[in-house]
C-alpha positions in Angstrom: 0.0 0.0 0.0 1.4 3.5 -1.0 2.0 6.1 1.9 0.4 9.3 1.6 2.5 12.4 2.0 2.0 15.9 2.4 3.5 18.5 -0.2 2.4 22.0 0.5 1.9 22.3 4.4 2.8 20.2 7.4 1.5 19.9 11.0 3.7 19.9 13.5 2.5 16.3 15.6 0.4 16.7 18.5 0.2 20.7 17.8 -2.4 20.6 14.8 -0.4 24.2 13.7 1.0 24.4 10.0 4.9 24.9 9.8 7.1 25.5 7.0 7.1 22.3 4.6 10.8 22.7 3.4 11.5 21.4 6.6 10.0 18.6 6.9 11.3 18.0 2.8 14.7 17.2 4.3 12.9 14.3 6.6 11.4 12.8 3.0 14.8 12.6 1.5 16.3 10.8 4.6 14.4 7.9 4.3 10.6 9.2 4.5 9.9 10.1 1.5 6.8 8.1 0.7 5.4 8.5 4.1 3.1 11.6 5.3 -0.3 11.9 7.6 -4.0 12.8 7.2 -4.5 16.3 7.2 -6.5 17.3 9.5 -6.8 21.2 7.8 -7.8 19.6 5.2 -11.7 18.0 5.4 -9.4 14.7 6.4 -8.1 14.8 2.7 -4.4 13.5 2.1 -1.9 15.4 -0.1 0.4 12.4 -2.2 3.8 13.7 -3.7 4.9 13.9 -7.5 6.0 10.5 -8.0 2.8 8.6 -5.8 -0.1 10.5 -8.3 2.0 9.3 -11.3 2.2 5.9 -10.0 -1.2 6.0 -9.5 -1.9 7.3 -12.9 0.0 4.9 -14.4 -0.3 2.5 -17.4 0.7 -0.3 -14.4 -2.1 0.5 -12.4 -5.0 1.9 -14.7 -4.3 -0.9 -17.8 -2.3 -4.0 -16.9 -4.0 -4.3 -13.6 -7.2 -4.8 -14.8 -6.2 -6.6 -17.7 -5.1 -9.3 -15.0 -8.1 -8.8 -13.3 -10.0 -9.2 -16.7 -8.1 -12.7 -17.4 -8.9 -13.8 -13.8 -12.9 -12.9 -14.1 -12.8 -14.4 -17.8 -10.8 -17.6 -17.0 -11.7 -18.2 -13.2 -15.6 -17.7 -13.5 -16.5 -20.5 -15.6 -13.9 -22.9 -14.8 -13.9 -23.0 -11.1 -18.3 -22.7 -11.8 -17.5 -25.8 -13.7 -15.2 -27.7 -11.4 -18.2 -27.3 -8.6 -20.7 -28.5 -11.0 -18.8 -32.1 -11.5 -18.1 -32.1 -8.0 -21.4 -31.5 -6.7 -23.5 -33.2 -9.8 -21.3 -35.0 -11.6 -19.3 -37.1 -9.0 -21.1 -40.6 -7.8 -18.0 -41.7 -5.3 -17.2 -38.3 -3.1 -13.2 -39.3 -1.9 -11.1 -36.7 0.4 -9.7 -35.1 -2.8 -12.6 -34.2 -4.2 -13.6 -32.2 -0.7 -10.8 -30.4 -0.9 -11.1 -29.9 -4.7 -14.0 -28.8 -4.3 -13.6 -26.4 -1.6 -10.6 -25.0 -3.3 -13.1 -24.4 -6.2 -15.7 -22.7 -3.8 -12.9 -20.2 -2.6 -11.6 -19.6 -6.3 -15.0 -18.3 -6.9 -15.7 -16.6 -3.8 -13.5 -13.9 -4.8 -13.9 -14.5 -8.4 -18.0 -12.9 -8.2 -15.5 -10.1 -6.7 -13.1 -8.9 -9.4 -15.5 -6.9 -11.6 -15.8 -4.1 -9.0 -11.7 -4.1 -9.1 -11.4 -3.7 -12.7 -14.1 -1.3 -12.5 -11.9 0.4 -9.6 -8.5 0.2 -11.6 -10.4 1.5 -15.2 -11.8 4.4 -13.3 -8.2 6.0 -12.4 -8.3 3.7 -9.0 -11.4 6.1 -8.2 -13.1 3.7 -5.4 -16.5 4.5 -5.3 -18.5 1.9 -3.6 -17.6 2.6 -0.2 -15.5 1.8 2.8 -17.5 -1.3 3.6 -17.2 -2.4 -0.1 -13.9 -1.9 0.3 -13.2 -4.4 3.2 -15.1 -6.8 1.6 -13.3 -6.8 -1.7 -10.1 -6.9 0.5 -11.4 -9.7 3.3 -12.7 -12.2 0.2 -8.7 -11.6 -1.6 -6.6 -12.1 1.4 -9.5 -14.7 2.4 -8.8 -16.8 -0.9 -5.4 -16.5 -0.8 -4.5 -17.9 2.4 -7.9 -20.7 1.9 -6.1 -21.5 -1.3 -2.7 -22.4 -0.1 -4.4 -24.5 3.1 -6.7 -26.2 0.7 -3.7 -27.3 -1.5 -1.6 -28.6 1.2 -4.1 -30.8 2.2 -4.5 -31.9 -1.2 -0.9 -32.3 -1.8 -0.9 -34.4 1.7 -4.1 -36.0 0.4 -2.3 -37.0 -2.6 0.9 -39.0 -0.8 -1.7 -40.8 1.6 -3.2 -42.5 -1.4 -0.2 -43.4 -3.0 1.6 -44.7 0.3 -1.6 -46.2 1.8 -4.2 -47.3 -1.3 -5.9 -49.6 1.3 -7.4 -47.1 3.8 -10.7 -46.8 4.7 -12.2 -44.1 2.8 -15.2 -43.7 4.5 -13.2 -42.0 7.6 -10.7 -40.6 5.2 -13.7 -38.7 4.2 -15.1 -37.5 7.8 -11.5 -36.5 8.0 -11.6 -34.3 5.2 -14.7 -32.7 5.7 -13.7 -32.1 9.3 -10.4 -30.4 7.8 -12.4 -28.4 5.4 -15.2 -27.0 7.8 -11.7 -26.0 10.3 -9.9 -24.2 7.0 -13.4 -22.0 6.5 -13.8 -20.9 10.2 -10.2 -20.3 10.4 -10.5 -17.7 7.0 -13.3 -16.6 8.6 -11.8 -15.3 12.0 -8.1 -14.7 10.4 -9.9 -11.7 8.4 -11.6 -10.5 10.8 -8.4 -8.0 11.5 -8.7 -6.4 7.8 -12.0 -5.1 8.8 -10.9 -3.2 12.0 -8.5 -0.6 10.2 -9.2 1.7 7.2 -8.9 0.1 4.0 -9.9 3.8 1.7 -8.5 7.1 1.8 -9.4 10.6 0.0 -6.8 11.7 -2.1 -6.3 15.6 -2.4 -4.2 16.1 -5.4 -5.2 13.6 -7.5 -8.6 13.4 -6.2 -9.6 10.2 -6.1 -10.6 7.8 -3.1 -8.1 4.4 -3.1 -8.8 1.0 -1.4 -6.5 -0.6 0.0 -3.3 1.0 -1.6 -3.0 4.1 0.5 -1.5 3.8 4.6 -3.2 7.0 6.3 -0.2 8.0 8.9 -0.8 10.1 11.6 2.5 11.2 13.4 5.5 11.2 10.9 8.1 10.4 14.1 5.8 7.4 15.4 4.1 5.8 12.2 3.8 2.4 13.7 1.0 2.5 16.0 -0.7 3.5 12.3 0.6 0.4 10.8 0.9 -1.9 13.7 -1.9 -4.2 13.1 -1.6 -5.0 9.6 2.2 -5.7 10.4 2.0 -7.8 12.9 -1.7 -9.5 10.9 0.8 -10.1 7.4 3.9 -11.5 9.3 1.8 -13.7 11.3 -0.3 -15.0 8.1 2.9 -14.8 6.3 4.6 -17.3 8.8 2.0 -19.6 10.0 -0.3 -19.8 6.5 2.1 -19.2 3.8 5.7 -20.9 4.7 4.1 -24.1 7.3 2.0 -25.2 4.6 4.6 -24.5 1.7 6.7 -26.1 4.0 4.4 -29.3 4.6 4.1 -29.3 0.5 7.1 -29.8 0.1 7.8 -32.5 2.2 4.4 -34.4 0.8 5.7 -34.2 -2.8 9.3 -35.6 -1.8 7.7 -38.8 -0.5 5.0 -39.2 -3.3 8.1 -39.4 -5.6 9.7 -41.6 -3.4 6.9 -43.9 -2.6 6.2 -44.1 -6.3 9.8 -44.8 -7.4 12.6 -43.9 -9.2 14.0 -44.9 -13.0 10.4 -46.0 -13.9 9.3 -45.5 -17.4 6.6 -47.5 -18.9 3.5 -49.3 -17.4 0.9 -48.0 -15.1 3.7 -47.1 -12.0 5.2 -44.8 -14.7 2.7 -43.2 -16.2 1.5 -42.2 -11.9 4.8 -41.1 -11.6 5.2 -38.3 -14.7 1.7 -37.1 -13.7 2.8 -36.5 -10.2 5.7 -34.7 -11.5 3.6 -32.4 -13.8 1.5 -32.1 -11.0 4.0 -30.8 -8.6 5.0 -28.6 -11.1 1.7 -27.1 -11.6 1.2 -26.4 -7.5 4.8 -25.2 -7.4 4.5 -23.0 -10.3 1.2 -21.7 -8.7 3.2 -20.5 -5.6 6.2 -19.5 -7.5 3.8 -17.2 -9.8 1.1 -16.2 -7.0 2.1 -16.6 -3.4 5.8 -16.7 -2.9 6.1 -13.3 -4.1 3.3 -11.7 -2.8 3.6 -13.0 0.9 7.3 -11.7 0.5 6.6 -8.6 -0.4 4.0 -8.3 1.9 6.1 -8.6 5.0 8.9 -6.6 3.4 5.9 -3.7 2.4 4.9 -3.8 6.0 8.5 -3.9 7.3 9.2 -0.7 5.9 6.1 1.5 6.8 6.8 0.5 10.6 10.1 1.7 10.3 9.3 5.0 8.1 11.3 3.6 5.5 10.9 4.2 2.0 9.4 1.3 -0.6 11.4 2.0 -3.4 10.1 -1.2 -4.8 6.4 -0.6 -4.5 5.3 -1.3 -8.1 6.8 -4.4 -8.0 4.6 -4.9 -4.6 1.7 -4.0 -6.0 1.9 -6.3 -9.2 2.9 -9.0 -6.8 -0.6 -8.6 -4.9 -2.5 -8.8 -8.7 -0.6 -11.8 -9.8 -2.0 -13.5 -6.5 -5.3 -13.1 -8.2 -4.2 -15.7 -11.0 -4.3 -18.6 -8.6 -7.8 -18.4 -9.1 -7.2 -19.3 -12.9 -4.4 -21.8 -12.0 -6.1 -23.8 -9.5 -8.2 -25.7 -12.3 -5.3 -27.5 -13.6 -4.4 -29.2 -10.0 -7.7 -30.5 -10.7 -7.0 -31.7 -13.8 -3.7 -33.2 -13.1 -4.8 -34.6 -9.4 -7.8 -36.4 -11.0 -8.5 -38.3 -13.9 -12.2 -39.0 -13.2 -12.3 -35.2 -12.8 -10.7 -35.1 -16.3 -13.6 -37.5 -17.7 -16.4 -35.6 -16.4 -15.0 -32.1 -17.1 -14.5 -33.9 -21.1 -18.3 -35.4 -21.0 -19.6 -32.0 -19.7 -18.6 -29.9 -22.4 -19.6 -32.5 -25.0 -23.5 -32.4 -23.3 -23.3 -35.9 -22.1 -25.6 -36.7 -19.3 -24.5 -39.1 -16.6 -27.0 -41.8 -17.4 -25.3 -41.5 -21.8 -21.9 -41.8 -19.8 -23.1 -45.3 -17.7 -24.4 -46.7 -21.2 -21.3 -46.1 -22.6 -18.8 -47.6 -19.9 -21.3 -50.5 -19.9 -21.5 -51.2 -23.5 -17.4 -50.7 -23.8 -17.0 -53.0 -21.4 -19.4 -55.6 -22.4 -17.7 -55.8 -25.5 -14.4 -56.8 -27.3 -13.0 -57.1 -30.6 -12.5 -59.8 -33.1 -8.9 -59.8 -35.5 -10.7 -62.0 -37.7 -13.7 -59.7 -38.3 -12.6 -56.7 -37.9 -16.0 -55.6 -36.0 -16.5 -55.9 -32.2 -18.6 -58.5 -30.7 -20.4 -58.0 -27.8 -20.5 -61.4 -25.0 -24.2 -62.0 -26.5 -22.5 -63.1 -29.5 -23.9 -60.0 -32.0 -21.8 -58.2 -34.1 -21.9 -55.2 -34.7 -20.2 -53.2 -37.4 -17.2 -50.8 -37.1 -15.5 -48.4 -39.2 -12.3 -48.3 -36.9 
């Protein structure tokens, strides 16, 4: 988030008198040059410097932001939609995967049904006009699918060794388990951002004059900014550390067992073909975190680390970009699916080609009712008909 700062008149803190701004201009350049404080002779109003209106009349900010955003809305919408629909509808035997598949697809489209009223934001000059409540929202359901997101793939990843490593477990606990899991994950999003509605997420803009969300810090005392920034610190570092790096750690670990419980040097047959789909699978989730959530939780805690310590955040376009590109898990997070699940794959294939479940049965049933003849060149069904085949 950008730190407003003031540029024609400064209050002296505590005093609420107007002193000569050059002198606080020597403070900026020593390391505080993107911070500032609400003025309060100004209608609450914040004046940003130079550099902070051009960032936020950017190309960054105003185009490729909520192009991102557009890709997300486009891609993530109908996929995840889709991914719920087999799930829910499609799916006859419900397995701990599928919970948490699903559940990561409920999450995905949580904040998906979101996103237009941040494009809208970014394509309006980051004019936020919807609100302050609006605001939190928009800002509760990102962090909130974020940090579901990277929970509900851990457990999938986990999910993912058990059935390799144990194929003989009972599945009807396995499921209890993960429905148990998945109800613990939602209350724990719920609570954990409770904290982003307890601070101001909007501030007025003087110069510029526009109202942001969520990417302006309003700083009171210039000497003392922490207390301003002292619970999202300590909220970022925590989520950083406990729901970010555990589960990336626990990840990790999962996928370094499920290749070694499926083997090394093994090319053909069944064991082989488990194996390279576990690897493009791993892939997948670690390119999601590489691209989505390794940055962005770093950045986060390095954003945070700064404003505490009125530093400046000479890398704050970079930060922000970080925060969009977490929005793409919600477009990535359809793959895992695809790679974790090969019914998933079947149903997602029969869906789009308008085959209903009962056409599907028929199918498998007649398939498997019947083999072919060398001699005939046509399959024959155990009844003994033939019919004819143009294969």
């Amino acid at each position: 988030m950008l730190l407003q700062e003031l540029d024609s008149e400064t209050v002296t803190p505590g005093s609420g008198v107007a002193t000569d701004p050059s002198s606080s201009s020597l403070d900026w350049k020593q390391g505080r040059g993107m911070q500032g404080w609400l003025n309060p002779l100004d209608d609450g109003r914040v004046s940003v410097n130079q550099e902070i209106a051009n960032t936020l009349r950017s190309s960054l900010t105003t185009v490729f932001l909520p192009i991102v955003y557009i890709v997300v809305f486009a891609v993530g919408l109908p996929t995840n939609a889709m991914a719920i629909w087999v799930f829910l509808f499609r799916t006859k035997k419900k397995h701990p995967a599928a919970i948490y598949m699903a559940n990561l697809a409920l999450s995905d489209l949580l904040f998906v049904i979101w996103t237009p009223l941040k494009i809208a934001y970014h394509l309006n000059g980051n004019d936020w006009t919807y609100g302050e409540g609006m605001c939190k929202v928009l800002v509760g359901f990102f962090y909130g699918n974020m940090y579901g997101s990277i929970l509900f793939i851990a457990c999938l990843s986990v999910q993912r060794y058990w059935v390799v490593s144990h194929p003989l477990s009972h599945q009807r606990k396995n499921n209890k388990m993960a429905i148990a899991v998945s109800v613990s994950i939602w209350a724990f999003i719920c609570v954990s951002t409770t904290p982003l509605f307890l601070y101001q997420q909007t501030a007025q803009l003087k110069d510029v004059n526009i109202t942001t969300c969520h990417d302006v810090n309003i700083i009171n005392d210039l000497e003392n900014p922490f207390p301003d920034v002292e619970l999202p610190y300590y909220y970022f570092v925590l989520m950083a550390g406990i729901v970010f790096f555990v589960p990336l750690l626990v990840i990790i670990l999962a996928y370094i067992l499920l290749l070694k419980s499926l083997g090394g040097g093994i090319a053909d047959g069944e064991a082989g073909k488990n194996r390279r789909r576990a690897v493009v699978l791993i892939a997948v989730v670690l390119g999601t975190f590489l691209v989505c959530f390794i940055p962005s939780n770093i950045m986060l805690v390095i954003h945070y680390t700064l404003l505490k310590d009125g530093q400046v955040n000479t890398g704050y376009s970079f930060y922000i970009t970080t925060l969009c590109l977490a929005a793409l898990n919600s477009c990535l997070d359809p793959f895992i699916y695809y790679f974790v699940s090969e019914e998933f794959r079947d149903h997602v294939k029969n869906t789009l080609l308008c085959r209903s479940s009962r056409t599907v049965e028929r199918m498998r049933v007649s398939f498997n009712s019947m083999k072919y003849s060398q001699k005939s060149k046509s399959y024959v069904s155990q009844s003994g008909n033939t019919q004819s085949s143009s294969c």
